[in-house]
C-alpha positions as CSV (number, residue, x, y, z in Angstrom):
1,X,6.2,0.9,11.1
2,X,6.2,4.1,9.3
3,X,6.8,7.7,11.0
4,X,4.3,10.3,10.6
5,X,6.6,12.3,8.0
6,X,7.2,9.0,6.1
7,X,2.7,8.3,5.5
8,X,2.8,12.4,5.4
9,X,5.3,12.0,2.1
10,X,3.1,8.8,0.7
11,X,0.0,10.3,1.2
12,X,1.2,13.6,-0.5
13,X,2.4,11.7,-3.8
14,X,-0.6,10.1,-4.3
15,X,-3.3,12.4,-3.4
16,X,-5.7,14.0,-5.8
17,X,-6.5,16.6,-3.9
18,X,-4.8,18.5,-0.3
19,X,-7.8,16.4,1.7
20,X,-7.1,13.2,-0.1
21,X,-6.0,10.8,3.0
22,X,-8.5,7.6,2.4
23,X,-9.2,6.8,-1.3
24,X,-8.2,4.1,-2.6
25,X,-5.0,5.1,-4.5
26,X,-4.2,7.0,-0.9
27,X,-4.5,3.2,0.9
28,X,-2.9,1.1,-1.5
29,X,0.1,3.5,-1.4
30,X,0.3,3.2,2.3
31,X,-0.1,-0.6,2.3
32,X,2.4,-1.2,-0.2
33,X,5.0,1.0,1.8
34,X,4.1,-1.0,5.4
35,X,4.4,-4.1,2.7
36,X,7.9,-3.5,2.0
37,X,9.2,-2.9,4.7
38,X,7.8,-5.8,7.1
39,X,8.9,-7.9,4.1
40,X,12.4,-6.5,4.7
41,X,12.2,-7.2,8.2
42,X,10.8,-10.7,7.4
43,X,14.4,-11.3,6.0
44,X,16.1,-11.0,9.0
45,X,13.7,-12.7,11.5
46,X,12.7,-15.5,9.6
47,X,10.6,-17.1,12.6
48,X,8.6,-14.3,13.1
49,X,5.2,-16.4,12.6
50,X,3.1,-13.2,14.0
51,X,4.5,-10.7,11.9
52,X,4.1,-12.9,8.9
53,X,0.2,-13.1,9.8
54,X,0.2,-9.3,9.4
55,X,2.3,-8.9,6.1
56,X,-0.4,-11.7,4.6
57,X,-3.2,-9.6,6.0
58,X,-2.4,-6.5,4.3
59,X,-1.7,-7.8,1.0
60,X,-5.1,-8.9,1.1
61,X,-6.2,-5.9,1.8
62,X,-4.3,-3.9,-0.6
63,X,-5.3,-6.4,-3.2
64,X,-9.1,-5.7,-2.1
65,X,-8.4,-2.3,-2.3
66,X,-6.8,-2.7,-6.3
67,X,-9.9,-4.7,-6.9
68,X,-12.5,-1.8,-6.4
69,X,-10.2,0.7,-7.8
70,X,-10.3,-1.3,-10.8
71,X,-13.5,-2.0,-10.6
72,X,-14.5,1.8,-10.3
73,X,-11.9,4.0,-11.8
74,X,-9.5,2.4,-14.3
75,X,-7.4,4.9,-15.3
76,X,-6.2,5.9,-11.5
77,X,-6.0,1.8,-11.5
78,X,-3.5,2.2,-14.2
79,X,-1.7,4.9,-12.6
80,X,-1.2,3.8,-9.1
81,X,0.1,0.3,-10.6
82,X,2.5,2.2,-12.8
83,X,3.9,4.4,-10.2
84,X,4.0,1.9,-7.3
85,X,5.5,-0.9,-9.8
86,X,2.9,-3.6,-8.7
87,X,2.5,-6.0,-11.4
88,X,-1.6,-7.8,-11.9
């Protein structure tokens, strides 16, 4: 789970503008972030069925959200891949 100062530091490297909290860019960030670390935890409790559901649940989503952001504005595409090192 991330702490407010943790999203507060996400959301400030990928905005585009001070009021940026829901684009796309702003969501995939976030995602990829709660991604990580549940995958970390993952590692440790390997029979954590219900947590698994979640992890596969967001990367849906974030790959959703990659899709229109792609779709829509392909140079931010571009960019948030580059800076968040997610391969296509």
């Amino acid at each position: 789970m991330l702490t407010k100062t943790q999203k507060a530091r996400v959301v400030k490297a990928t905005q585009k503008h001070d009021t940026d909290t829901g684009s796309a860019a702003v969501q995939i960030a976030l995602l990829t972030k709660k991604i990580n670390e549940l995958a970390a935890h993952l590692k440790k409790h390997l029979k954590d069925k219900h947590s698994r559901r979640g992890l596969l649940q967001m990367v849906a989503d974030r790959r959703t959200h990659l899709k229109y952001l792609e779709a829509s504005d392909k140079k931010e595409y571009a960019r948030i891949v580059k800076t968040l090192g997610l391969k296509k």
